[in-house]
N, C-alpha and C positions, 0 to 999 in steps of 0.2 A: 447224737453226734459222738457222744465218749462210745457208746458200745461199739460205732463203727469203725473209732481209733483205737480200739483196743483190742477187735477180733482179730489179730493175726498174731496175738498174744495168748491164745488158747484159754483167754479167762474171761468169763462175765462182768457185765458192771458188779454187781454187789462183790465180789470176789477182788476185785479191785479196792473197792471202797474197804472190804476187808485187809486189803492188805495196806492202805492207806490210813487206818485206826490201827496196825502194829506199827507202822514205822513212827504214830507219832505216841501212842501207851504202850510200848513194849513190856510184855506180861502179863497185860492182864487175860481176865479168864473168857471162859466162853458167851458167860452168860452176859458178862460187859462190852464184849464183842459188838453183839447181837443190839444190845439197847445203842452203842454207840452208832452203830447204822441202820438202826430201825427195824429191825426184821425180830420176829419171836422167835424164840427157843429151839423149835423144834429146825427152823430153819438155817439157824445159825451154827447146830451142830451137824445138820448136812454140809453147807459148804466147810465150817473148821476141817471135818472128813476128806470133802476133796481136795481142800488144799494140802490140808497136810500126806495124803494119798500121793499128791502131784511132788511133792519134795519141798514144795513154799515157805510151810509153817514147821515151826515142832511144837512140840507139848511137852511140858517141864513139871515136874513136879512141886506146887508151892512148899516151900519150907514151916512155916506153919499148919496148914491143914493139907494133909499129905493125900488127901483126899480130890484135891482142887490142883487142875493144871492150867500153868502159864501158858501164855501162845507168846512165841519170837516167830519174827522171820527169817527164813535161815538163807545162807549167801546166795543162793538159788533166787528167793522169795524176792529178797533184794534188790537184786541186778533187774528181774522181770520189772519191779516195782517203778523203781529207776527208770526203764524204757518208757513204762507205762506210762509214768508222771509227765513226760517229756509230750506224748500224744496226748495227754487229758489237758496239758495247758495248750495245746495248740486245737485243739477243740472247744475247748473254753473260749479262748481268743476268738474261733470264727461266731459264735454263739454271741457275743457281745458287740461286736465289731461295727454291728448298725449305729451305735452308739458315737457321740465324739467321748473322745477319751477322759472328761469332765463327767461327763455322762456317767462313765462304765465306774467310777471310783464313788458316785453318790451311790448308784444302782445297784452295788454289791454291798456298799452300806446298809441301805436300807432294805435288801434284800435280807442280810443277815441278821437284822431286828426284826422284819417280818417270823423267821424263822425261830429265832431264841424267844420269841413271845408266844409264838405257837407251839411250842415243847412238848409240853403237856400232849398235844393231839396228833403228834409227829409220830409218839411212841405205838406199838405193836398193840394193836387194838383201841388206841384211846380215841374217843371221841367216835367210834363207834356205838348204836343201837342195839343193845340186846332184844333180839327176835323172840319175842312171844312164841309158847306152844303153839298156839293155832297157826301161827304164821309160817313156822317152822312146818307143821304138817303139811302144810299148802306147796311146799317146794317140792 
């Protein structure tokens, strides 16, 4: 339901969720990015790319390791964000809405215990099987 409120916003869900981790950590880097909304490395320096390609994001140079760049969002990144927030709560709302509203305020309770408890296995790769040689040959 978010992806369908959000297509006419020219951005994906994870692109959104990207931009909804700069509005709330503005600066930090890529690779926090990326753990903040689940995705690995190599992916989260694809999308950082297309946002910041599209005008969304910038990249700042940290002042300590001048090596390492900040992400903001820039007044572009913003205002889209902005719209966007507006359709992801009103997507949210129809997604819950079976609920009596007693309902919807334990269920995202517990929803987000479910979730901070499972941490650990939320992240890019975790709680995944490493595949045996043989297993591996068989694909």
């Amino acid at each position: 339901m978010i992806g369908d409120a959000i297509a006419g916003e020219g951005i994906v869900q994870v692109e959104y969720a990207s931009l909804i981790a700069l509005e709330i950590e503005p600066g930090i880097d890529q690779r926090r990015l990326g753990d903040a909304i689940g995705i690995d490395p190599s992916n989260a320096s694809l999308v950082v790319d297309r946002l910041h390609s599209m005008g969304l994001i910038e990249r700042r140079i940290n002042g300590v390791d001048r090596r390492a760049r900040e992400l903001y969002l820039t007044t572009k990144g913003k205002a889209l964000w902005r719209r966007a927030r507006v359709k992801g709560k009103v997507a949210n709302a129809k997604v819950i809405a079976p609920l009596a509203p007693h309902e919807r305020e334990l269920f995202l309770d517990m929803l987000i215990r479910v979730i901070q408890g499972n941490w650990a296995h939320a992240r890019p790769g975790g709680g995944r099987r490493k595949r045996s040689s043989s297993q591996t040959s068989k694909t």
